[in-house]
C-alpha positions in Angstrom: 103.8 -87.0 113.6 101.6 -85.1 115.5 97.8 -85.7 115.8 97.1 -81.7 116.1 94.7 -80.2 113.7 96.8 -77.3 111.1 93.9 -75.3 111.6 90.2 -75.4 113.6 87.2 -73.1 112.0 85.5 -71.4 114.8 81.9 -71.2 115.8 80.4 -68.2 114.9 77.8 -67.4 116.6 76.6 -64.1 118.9 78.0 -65.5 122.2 81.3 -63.1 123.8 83.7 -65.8 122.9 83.0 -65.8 119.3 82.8 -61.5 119.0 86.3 -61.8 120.6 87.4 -63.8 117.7 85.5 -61.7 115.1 86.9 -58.8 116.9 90.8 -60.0 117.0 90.2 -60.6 113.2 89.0 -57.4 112.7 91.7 -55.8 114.0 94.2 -57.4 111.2 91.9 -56.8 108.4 91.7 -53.2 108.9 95.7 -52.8 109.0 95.8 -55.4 106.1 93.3 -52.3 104.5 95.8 -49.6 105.9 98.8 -50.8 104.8 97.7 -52.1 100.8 96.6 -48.1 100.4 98.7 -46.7 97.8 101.3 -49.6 97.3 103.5 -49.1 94.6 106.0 -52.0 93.7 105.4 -55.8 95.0 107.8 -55.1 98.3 104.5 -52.8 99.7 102.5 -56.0 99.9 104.2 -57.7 102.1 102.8 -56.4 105.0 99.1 -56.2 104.0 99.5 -59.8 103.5 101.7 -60.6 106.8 98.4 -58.9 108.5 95.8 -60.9 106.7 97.9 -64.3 107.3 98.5 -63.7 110.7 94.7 -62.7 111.6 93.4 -66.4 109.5 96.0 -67.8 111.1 95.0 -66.9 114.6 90.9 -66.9 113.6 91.9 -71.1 112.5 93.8 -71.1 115.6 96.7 -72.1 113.5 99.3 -74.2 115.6 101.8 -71.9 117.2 100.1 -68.7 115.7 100.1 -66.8 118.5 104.0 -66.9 118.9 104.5 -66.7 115.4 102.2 -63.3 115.4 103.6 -61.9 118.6 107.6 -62.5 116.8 106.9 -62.6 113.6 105.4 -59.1 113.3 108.6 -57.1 114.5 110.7 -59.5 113.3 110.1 -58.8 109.7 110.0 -55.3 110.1 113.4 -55.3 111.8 114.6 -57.2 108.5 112.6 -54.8 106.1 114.0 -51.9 108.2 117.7 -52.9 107.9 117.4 -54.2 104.3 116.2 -50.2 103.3 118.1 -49.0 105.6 115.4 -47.1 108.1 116.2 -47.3 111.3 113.4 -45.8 112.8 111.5 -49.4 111.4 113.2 -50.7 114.9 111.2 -48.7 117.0 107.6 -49.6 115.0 109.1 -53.1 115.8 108.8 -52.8 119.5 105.9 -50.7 119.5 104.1 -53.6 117.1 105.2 -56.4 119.4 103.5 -54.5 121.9 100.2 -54.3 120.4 99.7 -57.2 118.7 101.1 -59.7 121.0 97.9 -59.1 123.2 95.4 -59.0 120.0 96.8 -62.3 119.6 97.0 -63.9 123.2 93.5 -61.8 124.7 91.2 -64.2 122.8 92.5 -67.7 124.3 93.6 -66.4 127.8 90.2 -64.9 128.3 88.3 -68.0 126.7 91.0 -70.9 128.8 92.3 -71.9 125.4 93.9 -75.2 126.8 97.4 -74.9 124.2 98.3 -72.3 126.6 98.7 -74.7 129.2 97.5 -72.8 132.3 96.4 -73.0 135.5 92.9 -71.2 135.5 94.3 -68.4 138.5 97.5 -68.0 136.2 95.9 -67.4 132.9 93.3 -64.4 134.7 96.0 -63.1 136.4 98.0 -62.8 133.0 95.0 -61.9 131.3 94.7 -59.0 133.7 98.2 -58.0 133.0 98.0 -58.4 129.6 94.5 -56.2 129.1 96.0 -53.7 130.9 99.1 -53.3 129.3 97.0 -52.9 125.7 94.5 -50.7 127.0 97.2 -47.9 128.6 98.5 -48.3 125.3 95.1 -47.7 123.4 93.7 -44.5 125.6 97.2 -42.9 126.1 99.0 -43.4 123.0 97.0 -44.7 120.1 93.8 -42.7 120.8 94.0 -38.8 120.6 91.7 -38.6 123.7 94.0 -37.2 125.6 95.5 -34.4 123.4 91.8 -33.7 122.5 90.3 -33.4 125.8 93.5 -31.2 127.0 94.3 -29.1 124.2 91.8 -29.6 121.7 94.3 -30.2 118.6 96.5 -33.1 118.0 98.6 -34.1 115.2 97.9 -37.0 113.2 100.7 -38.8 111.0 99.4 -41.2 107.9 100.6 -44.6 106.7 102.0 -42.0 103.8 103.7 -40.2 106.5 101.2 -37.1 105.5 101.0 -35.0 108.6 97.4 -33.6 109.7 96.8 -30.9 112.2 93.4 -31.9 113.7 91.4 -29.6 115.7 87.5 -30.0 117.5 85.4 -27.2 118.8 84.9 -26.4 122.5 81.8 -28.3 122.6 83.8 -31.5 121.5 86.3 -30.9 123.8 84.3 -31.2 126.6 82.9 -34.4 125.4 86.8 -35.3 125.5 87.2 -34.5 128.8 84.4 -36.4 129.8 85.3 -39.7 127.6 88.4 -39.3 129.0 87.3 -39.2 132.8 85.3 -42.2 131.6 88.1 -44.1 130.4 90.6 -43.2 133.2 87.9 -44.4 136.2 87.3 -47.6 133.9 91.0 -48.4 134.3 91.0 -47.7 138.0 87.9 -49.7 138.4 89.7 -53.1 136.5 93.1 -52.7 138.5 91.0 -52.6 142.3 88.5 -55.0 141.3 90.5 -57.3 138.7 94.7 -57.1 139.7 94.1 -56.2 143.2 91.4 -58.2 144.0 89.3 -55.5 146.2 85.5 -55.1 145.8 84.1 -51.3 144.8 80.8 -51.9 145.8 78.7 -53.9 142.9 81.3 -52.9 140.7 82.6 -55.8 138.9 86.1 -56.0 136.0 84.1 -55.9 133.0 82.4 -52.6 134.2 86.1 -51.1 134.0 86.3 -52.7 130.1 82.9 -50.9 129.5 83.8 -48.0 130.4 87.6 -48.2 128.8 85.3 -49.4 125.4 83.0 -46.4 125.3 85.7 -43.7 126.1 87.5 -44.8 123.0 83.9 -44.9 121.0 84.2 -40.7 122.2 87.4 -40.9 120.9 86.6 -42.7 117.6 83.8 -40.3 117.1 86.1 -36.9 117.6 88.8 -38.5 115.5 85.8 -38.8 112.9 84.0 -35.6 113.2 87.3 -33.1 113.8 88.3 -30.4 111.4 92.0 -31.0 109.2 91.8 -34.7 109.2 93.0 -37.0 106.0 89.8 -38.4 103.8 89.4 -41.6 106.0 87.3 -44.7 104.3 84.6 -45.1 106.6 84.0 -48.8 106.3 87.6 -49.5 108.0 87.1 -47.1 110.6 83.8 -48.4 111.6 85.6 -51.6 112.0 88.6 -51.0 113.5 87.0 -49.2 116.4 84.3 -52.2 116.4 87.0 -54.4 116.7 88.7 -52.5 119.3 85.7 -51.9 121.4 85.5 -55.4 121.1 89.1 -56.7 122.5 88.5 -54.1 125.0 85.3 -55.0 126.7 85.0 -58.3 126.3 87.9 -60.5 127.1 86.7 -58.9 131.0 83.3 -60.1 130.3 84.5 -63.8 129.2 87.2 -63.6 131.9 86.1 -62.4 134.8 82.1 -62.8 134.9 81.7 -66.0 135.9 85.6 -66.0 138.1 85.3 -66.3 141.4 88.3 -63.9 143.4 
């Protein structure tokens, strides 16, 4: 039998390393929130509590969590999806796999976790992959940013599958724009400094997560302040974009601030 702990409780404290934890749980909690809105038979809660599960299990670092959270995720929405017979549930499967497999790996490769069983060069260099890969996905496709700062108007579709026509003024937009300048240069910044390894004068990879961080804050705020939206509970949006602020900036921080390249 093994000797490995089912599950760890983590120091909580106001160092990076535990934020990032606070932050990753954060993240589950609000789409536990998200998804338990208007549930109407038993079947609705099975995702709002696949998301809290999955967000203890990873915060008790929970043997094999990781994977479990990474597979598990799509894989019961594939099942739920055939078993109703919505196809389209296949393509939220992918898309989930994408997001969450990197809330769930971020933490320990930025921290060294040593169950991941990687040589210190390896894990940054993954890490790097890996932050990337969920930020492009945050600024380009789950933030409305980009439709904001270029048009001004975007559509937004609820968990209800309500559809909202959201618009900002010209004022706003420009503050777009400029978030969005933000964000793109903080991406540049981490691949030249981080991925290929070339100094921009003092600039360092966390300054790119920094930057990435507050050019979804912009975002956040527009999303928050923009004209057709749905009535949004301000409580989970203050922490979701905490929490994503949070696995933004600061597995660079962790990662990369005391890494010599």
């Amino acid at each position: 039998m093994s000797d490995e702990a089912m599950y760890k409780i983590p120091t909580i404290d106001l160092s990076a390393k535990s934020l990032l934890r606070i932050s990753q749980l954060g993240f589950f909690l609000c789409f536990t929130f998200w998804f338990s809105e208007g549930v109407e038979s038993n079947s609705d809660y099975v995702f709002p509590a696949m998301f809290a599960i999955s967000g203890f299990a990873l915060f008790l670092s929970v043997p094999n969590s990781r994977m479990g959270v990474t597979l598990g995720i799509p894989a019961l929405m594939v099942v739920m999806g055939l078993a109703t017979g919505e196809n389209e549930v296949l393509i939220w499967a992918i898309f989930m796999m994408i997001m969450f497999g990197p809330i769930a790996y971020m933490p320990a490769l930025a921290s060294g976790d040593s169950t991941l069983d990687l040589e210190d060069d390896d894990r940054i260099k993954r890490l790097g992959i890996v932050w990337l890969a969920f930020t492009l996905l945050m600024v380009f496709m789950m933030s409305s940013l980009v439709q904001a700062a270029t048009e001004g108007e975007w559509k937004e579709e609820d968990f209800d599958e309500s559809e909202y026509t959201m618009s900002i003024d010209s004022t706003q937009q420009t503050i777009a724009q400029v978030g969005l300048a933000v964000g793109v240069i903080g991406v540049l910044v981490f691949i030249i400094t981080a991925l290929v390894g070339t100094e921009i004068g003092p600039l360092l990879p966390w300054h790119g997560g920094a930057m990435v961080a507050g050019s979804l804050l912009i975002g956040q705020y527009l999303w928050l302040v923009a004209e057709g939206g749905p009535d949004y509970n301000i409580v989970s949006e203050v922490t979701f974009i905490l929490s994503l602020v949070g696995m933004i900036s600061l597995p660079p921080c962790i990662a990369y601030g005391s890494h010599e390249h």
